[in-house]
Residue frames relative to the residue before (quaternion, step in Angstrom):
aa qw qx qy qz dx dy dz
X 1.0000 0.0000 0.0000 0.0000 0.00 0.00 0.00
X 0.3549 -0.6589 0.6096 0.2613 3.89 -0.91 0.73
X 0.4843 -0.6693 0.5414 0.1561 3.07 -1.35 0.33
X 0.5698 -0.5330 0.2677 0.5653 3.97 0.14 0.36
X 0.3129 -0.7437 0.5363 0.2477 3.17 -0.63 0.81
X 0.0733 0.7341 -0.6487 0.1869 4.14 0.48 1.19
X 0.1050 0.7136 -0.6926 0.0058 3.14 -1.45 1.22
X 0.4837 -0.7722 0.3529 0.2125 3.73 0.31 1.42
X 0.8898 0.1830 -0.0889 0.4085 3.03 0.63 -0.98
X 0.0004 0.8524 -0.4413 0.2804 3.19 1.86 1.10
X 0.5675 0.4708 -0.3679 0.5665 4.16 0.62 -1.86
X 0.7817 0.4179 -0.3629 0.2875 3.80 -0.60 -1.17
X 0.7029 0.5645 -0.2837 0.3268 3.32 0.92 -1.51
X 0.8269 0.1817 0.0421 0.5305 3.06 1.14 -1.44
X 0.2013 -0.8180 0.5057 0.1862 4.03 0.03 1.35
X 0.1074 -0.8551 0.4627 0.2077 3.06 -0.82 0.52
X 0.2782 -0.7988 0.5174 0.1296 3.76 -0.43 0.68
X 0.4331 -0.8231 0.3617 0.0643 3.66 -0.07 1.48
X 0.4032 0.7628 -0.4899 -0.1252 3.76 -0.05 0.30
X 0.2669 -0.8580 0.4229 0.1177 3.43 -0.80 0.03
X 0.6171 -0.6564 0.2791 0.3322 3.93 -0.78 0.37
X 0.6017 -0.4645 0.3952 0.5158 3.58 -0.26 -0.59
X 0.8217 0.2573 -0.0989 0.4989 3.16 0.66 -1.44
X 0.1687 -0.8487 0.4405 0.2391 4.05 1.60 0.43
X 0.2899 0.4835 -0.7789 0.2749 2.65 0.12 1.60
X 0.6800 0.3234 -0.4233 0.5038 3.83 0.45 0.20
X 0.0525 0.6683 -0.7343 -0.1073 3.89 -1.78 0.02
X 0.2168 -0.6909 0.6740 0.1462 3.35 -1.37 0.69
X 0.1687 -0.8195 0.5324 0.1284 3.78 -1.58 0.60
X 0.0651 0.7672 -0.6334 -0.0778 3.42 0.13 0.48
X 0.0258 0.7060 -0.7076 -0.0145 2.81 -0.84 0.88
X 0.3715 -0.8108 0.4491 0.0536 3.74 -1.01 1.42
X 0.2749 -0.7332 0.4907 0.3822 4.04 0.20 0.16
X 0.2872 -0.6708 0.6632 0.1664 3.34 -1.47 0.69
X 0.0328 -0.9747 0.1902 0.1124 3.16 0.30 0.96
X 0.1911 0.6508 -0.5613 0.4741 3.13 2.17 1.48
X 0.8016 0.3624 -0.3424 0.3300 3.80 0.06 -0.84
X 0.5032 0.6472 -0.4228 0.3863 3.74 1.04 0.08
X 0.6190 0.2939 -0.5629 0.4622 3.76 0.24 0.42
X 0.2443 0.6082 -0.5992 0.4598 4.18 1.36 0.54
X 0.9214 0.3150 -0.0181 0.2269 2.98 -0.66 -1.33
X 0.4409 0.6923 -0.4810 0.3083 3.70 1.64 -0.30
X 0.7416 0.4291 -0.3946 0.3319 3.52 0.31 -1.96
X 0.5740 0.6290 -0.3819 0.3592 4.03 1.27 -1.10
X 0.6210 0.5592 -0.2354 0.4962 3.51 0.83 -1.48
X 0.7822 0.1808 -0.2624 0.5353 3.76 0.49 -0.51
X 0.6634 0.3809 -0.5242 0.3742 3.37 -0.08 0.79
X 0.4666 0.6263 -0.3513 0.5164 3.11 1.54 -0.18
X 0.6931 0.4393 -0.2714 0.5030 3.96 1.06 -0.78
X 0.4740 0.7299 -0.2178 0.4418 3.19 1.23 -0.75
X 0.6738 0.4326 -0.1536 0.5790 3.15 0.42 -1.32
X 0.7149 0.4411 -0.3199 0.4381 3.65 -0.08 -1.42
X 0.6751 0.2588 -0.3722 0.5820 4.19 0.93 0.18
X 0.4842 0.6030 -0.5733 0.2708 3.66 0.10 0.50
X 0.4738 0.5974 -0.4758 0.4385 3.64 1.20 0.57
X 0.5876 0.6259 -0.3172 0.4030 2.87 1.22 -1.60
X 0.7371 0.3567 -0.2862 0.4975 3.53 0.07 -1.52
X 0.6758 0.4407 -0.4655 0.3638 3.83 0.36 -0.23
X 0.5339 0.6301 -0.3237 0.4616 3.39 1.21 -0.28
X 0.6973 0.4707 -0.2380 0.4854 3.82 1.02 -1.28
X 0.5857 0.6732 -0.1898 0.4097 3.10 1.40 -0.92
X 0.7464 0.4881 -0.2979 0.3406 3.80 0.39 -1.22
X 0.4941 0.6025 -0.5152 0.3569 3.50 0.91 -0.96
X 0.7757 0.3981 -0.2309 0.4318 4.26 0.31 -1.00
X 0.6318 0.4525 -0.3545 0.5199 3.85 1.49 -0.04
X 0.1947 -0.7895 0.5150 0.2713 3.20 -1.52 -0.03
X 0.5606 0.4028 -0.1209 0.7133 2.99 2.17 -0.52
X 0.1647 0.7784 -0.5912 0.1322 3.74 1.03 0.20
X 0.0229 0.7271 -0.6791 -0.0982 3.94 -1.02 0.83
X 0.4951 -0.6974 0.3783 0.3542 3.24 -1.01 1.33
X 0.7579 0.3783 -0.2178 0.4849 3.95 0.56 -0.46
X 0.4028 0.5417 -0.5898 0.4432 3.42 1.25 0.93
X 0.3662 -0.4960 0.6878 0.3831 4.02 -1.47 0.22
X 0.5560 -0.6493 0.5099 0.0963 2.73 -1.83 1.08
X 0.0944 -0.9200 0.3763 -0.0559 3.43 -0.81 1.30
X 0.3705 0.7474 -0.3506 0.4257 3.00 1.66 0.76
X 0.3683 -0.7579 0.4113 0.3475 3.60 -0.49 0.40
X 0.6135 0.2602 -0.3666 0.6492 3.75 1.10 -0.01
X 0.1886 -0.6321 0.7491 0.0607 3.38 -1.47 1.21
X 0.0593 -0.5673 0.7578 0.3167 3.31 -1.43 0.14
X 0.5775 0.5087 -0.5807 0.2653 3.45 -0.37 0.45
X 0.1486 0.8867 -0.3816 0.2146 3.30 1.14 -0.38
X 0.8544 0.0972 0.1056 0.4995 3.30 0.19 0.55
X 0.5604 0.6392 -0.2591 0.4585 3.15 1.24 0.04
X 0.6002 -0.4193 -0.6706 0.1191 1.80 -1.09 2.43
X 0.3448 0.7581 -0.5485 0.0741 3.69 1.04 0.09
X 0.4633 0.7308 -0.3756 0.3318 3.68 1.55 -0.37
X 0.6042 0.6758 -0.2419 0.3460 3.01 0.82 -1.14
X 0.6684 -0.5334 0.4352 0.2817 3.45 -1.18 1.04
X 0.4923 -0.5711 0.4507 0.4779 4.20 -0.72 0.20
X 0.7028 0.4861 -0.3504 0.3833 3.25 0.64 -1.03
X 0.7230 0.2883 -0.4790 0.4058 3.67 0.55 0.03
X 0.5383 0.5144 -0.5119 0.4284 3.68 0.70 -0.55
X 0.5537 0.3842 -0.5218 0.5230 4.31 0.29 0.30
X 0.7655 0.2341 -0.3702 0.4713 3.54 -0.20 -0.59
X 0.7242 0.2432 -0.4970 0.4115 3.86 0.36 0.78
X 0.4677 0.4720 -0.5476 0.5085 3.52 1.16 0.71
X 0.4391 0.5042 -0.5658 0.4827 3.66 0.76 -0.80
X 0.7451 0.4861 -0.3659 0.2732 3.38 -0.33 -1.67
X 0.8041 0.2646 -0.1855 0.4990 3.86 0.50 -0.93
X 0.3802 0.6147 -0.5859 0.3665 3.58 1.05 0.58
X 0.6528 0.5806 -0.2937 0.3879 3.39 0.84 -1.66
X 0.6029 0.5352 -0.3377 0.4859 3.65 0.78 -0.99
X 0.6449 0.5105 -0.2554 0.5083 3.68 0.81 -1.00
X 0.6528 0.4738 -0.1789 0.5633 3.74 0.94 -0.99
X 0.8876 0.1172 -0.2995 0.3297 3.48 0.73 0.17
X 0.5359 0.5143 -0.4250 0.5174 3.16 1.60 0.48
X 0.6655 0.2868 -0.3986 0.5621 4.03 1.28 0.38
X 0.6600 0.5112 -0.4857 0.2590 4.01 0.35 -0.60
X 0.4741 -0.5625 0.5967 0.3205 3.63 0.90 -0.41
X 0.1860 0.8144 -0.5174 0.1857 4.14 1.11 0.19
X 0.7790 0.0870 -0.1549 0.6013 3.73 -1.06 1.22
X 0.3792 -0.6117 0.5020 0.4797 4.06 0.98 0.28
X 0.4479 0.6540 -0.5710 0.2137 3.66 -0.11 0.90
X 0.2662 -0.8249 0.4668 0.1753 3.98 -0.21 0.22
X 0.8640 0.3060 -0.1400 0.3746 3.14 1.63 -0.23
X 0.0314 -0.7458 0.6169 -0.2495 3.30 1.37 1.50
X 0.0032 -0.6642 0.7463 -0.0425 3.24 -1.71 0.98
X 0.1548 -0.6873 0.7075 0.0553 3.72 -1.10 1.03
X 0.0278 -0.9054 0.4226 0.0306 3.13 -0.23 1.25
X 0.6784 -0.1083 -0.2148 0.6942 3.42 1.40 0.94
X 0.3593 -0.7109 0.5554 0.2388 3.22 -1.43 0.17
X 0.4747 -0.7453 0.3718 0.2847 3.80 -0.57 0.99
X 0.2098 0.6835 -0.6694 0.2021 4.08 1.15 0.49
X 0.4057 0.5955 -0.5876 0.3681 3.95 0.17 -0.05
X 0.8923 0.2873 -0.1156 0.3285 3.56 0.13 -1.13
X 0.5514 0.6064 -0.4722 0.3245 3.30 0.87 1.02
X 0.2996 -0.8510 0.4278 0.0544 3.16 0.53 1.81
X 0.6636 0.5047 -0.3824 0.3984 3.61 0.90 -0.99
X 0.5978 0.5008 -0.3645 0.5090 3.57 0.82 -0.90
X 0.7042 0.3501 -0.4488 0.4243 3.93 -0.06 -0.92
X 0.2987 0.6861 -0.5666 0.3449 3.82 1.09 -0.58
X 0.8011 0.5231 -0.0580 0.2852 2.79 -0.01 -2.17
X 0.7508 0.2889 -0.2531 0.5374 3.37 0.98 -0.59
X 0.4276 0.5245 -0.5037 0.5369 3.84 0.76 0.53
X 0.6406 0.4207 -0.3705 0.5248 3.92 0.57 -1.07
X 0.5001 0.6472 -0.4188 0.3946 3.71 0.64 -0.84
X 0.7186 0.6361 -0.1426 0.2422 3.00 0.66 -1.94
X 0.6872 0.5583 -0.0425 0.4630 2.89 1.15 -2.07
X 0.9036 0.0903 0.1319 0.3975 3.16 0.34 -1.81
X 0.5083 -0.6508 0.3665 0.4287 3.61 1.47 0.71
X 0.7260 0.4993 -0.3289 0.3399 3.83 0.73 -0.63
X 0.0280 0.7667 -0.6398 -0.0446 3.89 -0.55 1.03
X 0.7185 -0.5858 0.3607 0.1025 2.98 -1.51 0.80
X 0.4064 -0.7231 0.3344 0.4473 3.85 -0.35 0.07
X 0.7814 -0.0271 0.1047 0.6146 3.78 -0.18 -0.96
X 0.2385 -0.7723 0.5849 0.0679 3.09 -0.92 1.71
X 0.4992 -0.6669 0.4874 0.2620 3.58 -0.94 0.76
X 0.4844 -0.7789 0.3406 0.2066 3.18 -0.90 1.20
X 0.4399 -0.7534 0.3357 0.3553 3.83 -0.75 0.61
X 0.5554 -0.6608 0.3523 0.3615 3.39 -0.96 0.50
X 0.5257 0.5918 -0.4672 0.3939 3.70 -1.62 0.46
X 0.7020 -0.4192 0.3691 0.4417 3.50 -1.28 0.08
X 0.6690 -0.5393 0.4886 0.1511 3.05 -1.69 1.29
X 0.6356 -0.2685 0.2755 0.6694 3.48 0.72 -1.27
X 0.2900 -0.7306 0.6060 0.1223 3.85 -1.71 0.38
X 0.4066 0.7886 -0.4546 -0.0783 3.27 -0.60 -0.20
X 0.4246 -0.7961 0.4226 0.0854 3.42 -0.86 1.41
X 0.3142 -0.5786 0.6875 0.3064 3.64 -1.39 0.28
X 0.1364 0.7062 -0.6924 -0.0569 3.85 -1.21 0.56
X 0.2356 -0.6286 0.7392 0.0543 3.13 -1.86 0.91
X 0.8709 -0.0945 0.1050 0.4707 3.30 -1.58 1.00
X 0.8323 -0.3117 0.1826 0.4204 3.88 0.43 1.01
X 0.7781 0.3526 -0.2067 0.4770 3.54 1.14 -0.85
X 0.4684 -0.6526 0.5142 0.3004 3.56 -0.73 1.04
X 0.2851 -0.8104 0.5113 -0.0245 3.75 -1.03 1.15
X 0.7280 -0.0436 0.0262 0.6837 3.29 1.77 -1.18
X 0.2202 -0.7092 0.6685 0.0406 3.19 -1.77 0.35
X 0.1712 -0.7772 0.5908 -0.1325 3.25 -0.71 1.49
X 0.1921 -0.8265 0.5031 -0.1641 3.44 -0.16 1.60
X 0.2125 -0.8456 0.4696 -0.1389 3.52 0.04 2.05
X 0.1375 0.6745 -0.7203 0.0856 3.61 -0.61 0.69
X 0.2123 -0.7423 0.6352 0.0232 3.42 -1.02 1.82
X 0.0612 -0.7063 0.7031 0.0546 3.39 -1.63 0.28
X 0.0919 0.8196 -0.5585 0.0883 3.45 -0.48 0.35
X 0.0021 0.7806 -0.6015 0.1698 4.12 -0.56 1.74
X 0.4063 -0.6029 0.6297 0.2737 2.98 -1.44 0.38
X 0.7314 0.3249 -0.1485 0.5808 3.62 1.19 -0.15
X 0.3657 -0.6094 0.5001 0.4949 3.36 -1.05 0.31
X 0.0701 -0.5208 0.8429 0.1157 3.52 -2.05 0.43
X 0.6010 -0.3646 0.7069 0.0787 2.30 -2.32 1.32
X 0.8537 0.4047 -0.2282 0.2354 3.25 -0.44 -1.27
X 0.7924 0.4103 -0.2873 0.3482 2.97 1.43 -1.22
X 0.3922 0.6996 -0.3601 0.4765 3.52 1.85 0.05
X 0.5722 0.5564 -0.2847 0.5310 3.83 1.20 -0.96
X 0.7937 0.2635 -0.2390 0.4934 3.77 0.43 -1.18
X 0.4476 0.6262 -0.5514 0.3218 3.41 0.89 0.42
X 0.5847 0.7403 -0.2014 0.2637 2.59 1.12 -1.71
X 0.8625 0.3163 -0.0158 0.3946 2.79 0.41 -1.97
X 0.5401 0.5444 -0.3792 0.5178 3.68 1.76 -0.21
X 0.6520 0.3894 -0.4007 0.5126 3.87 1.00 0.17
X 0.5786 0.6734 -0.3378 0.3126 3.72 0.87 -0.04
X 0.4111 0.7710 -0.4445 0.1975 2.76 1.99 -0.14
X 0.4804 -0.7316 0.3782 0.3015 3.89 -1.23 -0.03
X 0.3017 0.8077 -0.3724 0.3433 3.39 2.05 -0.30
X 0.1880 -0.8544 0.4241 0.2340 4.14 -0.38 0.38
X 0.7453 0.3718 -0.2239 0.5061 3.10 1.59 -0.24
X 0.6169 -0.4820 0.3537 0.5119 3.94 -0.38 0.56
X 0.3801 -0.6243 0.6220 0.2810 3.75 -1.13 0.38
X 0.7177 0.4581 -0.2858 0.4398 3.73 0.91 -0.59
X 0.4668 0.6998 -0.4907 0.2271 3.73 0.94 0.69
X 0.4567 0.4632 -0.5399 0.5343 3.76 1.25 0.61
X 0.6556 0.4330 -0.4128 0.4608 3.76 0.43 -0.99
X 0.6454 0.4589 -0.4318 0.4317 4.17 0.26 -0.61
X 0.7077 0.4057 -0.3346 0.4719 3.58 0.75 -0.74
X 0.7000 0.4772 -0.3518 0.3982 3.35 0.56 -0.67
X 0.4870 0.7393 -0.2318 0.4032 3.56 1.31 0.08
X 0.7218 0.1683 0.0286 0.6707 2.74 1.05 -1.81
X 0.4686 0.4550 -0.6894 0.3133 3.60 0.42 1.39
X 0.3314 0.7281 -0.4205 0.4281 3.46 1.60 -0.08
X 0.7971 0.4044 -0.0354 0.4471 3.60 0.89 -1.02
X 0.3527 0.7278 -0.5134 0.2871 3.99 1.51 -0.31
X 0.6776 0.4605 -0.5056 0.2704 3.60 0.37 -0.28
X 0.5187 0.5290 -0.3492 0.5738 3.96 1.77 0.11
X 0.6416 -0.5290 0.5082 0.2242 3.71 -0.74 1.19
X 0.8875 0.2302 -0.2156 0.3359 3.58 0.19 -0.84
X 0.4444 0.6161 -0.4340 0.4843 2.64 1.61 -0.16
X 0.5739 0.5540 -0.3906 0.4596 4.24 0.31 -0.41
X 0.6073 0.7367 -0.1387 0.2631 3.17 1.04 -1.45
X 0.7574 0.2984 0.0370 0.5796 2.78 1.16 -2.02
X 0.4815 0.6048 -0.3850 0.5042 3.66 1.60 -0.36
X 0.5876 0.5750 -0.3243 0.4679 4.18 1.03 -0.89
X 0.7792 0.3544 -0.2829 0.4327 3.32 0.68 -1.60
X 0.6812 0.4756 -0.3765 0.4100 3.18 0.56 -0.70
X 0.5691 0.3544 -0.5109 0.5381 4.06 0.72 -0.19
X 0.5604 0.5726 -0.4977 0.3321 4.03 0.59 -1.17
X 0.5908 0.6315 -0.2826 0.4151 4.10 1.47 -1.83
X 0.7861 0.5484 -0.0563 0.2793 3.53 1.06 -0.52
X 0.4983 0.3165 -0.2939 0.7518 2.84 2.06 -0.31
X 0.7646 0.1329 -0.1611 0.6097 4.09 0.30 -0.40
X 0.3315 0.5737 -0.7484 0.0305 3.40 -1.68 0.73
X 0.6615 0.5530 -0.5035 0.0556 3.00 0.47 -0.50
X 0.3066 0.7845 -0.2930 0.4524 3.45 1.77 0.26
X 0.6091 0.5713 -0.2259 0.5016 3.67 1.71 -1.24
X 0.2535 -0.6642 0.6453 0.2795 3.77 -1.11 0.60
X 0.1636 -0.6514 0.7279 0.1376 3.64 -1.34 0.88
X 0.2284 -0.6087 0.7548 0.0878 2.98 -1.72 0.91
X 0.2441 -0.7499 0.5969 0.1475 3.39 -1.59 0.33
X 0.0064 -0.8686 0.4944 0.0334 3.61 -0.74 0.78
X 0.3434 -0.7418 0.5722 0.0663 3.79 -0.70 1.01
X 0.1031 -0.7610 0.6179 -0.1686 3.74 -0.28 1.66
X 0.1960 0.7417 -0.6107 0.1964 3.32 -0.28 1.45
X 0.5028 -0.6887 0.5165 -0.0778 2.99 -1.10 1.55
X 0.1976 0.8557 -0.4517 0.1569 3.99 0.02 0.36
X 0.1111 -0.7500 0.6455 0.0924 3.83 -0.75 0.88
X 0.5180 0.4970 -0.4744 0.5095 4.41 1.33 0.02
X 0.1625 -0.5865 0.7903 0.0714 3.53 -1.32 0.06
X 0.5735 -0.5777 0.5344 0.2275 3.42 -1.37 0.79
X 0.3196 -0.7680 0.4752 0.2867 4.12 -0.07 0.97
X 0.6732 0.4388 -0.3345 0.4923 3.79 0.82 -0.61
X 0.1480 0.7985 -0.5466 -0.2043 4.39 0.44 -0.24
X 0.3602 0.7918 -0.3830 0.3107 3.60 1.64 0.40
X 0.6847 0.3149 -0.0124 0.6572 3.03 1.37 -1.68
X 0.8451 -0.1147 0.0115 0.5220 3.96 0.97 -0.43
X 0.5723 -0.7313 0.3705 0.0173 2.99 -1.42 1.29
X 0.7412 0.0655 0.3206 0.5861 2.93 1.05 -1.62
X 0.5952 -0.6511 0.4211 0.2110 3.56 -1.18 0.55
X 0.8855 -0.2971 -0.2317 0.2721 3.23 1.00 -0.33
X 0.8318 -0.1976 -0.1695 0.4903 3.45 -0.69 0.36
X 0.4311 -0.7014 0.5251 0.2157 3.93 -0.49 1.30
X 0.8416 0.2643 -0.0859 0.4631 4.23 0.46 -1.02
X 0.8459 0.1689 -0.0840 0.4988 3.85 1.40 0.18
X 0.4115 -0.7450 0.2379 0.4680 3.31 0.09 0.61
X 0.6804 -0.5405 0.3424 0.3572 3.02 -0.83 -0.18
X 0.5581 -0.7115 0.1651 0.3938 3.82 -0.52 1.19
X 0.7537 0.4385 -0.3668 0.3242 3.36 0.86 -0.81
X 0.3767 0.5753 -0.5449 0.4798 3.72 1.54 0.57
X 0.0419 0.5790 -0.8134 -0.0377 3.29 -1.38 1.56
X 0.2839 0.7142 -0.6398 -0.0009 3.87 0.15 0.17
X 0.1924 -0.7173 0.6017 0.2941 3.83 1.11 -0.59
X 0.4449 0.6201 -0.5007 0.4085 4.09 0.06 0.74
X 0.6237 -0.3195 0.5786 0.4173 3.62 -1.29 -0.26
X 0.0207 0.8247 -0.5579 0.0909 4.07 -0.59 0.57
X 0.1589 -0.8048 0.5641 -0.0945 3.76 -0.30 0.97
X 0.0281 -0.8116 0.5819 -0.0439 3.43 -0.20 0.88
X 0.1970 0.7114 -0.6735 -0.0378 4.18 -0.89 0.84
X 0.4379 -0.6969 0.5653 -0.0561 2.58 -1.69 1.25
X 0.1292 0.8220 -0.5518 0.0567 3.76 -0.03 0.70
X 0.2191 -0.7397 0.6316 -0.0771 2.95 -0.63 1.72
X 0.2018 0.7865 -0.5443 0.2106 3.90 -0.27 1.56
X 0.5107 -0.7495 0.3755 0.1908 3.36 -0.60 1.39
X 0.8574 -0.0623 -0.1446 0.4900 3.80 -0.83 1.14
X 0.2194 -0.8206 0.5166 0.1079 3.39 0.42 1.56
X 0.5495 0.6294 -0.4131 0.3623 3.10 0.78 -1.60
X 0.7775 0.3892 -0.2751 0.4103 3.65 -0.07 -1.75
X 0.5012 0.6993 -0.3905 0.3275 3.93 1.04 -0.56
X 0.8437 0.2474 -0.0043 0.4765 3.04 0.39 -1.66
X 0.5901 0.3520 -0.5725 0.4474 3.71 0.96 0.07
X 0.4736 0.6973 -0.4156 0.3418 4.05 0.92 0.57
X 0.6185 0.4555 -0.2393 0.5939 3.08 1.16 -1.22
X 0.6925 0.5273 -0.1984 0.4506 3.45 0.43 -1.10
X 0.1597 -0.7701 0.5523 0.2764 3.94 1.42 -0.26
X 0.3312 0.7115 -0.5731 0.2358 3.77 0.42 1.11
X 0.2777 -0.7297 0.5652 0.2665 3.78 -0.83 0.71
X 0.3732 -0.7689 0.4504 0.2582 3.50 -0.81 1.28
């Protein structure tokens, strides 16, 4: 189970500048770094990433326990986690910060005026190709370059009431050191999907049976089987989490990458759509921080 994913000084770090559609069914965030108040918020921000992979390593881990407890420290002299994920090429450790920005972006932004989005785990467990990669690591000193991301939802995160899921907030992260076109397009169009409930509700439960000995975990393990025989009753929302280290050189004539009053064309999801933008200066040097990678 994650712990709220509360970064206090999140409003300061990152302003955000509101726009919105005519008919609000659309809102854009730009939120801009201030980039005096960001050595605040690094040592928080990386334990906060940190944490969000302590499934993972419990996951690489169990195969050699039999009594393995996920919040015990690991006391074997061969880890397969080892190395996990600072190994990892730069280019994936952004698309799994993308991935746990969004979580971060929707348990502080207040997204769809709701206050009470909850990402109750993140699915870094299931990226078999990458742990691939770190066993070969293991074995034979040689790691690979850019590891291909795994399939399923980006990130989830859900309003419950008294046990019974109510909403569903559908994340698709990006995260560059540059602006892409393209990757803003497949964002676009990878939230448009038409499916109302998350494909990744066996993988979330199967997670947090890892975790039944924590009350909420059960909790969220009900709603989320309860989300499965009935959603189609559930309102999904859809949110675009883009991640940028370019800024537009002219902010006279433009502000922001994309579209501030409409969504953006290659969204056909037809839903309510929220788009945040987080323009923050030398990703690269960010995330190989959080990630304790030497550049």
């Amino acid at each position: 189970m994650l712990p709220k994913l509360n970064l206090s000084s999140l409003p300061l770090w990152l302003e955000n500048d509101v726009s919105s559609s005519e008919n609000g069914r659309y809102k854009h965030n730009l939120l801009r770094e201030n980039p005096e108040v960001r050595p605040t918020v690094l040592e928080d921000l990386k334990t906060l990433v940190q944490k969000s992979h302590d499934d993972a390593r419990y996951r690489l881990r169990s195969f050699l326990e039999d009594n393995l407890d996920p919040l015990d420290e690991w006391k074997d002299e061969i880890d397969p986690a080892e190395g996990y994920p600072h190994f990892f090429d730069l280019t994936t450790l952004k698309g799994y910060f993308g991935e746990f920005f969004s979580g971060l972006i929707a348990e502080n932004l207040t997204l769809f005026d709701e206050a009470h989005w909850k990402v109750p785990v993140f699915s870094f467990r299931w990226h078999d190709t990458a742990f691939d990669q770190l066993e070969m690591m293991r074995q034979t000193g040689n790691m690979k370059g850019a590891i291909f991301g795994r399939t399923g939802d980006d990130c989830v995160a859900f309003v419950m009431e008294k046990g019974i899921i109510k909403k569903i907030l559908f994340l698709e992260a990006k995260c560059s050191a540059a602006y892409d076109m393209g990757m803003i397009n497949d964002a676009h169009v990878k939230i448009s999907t038409k499916n109302l409930a998350p494909l990744e509700i066996r993988r979330l439960i199967e997670i947090l049976q890892d975790y039944e000995s924590n009350p909420d975990a059960g909790v969220w393990i009900q709603a989320l089987r309860g989300l499965y025989r009935e959603y189609k009753n559930v309102d999904r929302y859809d949110c675009v989490s883009y991640i940028c280290g370019q800024f537009p050189k002219r902010p006279t004539e433009r502000v922001c990458w994309m579209p501030r009053f409409e969504p953006h064309p290659s969204y056909k999801g037809e839903r309510m759509l929220e788009v945040a933008e987080i323009h923050i200066n030398d990703v690269n040097k960010l995330v190989s921080f959080v990630y304790g990678k030497e550049e």
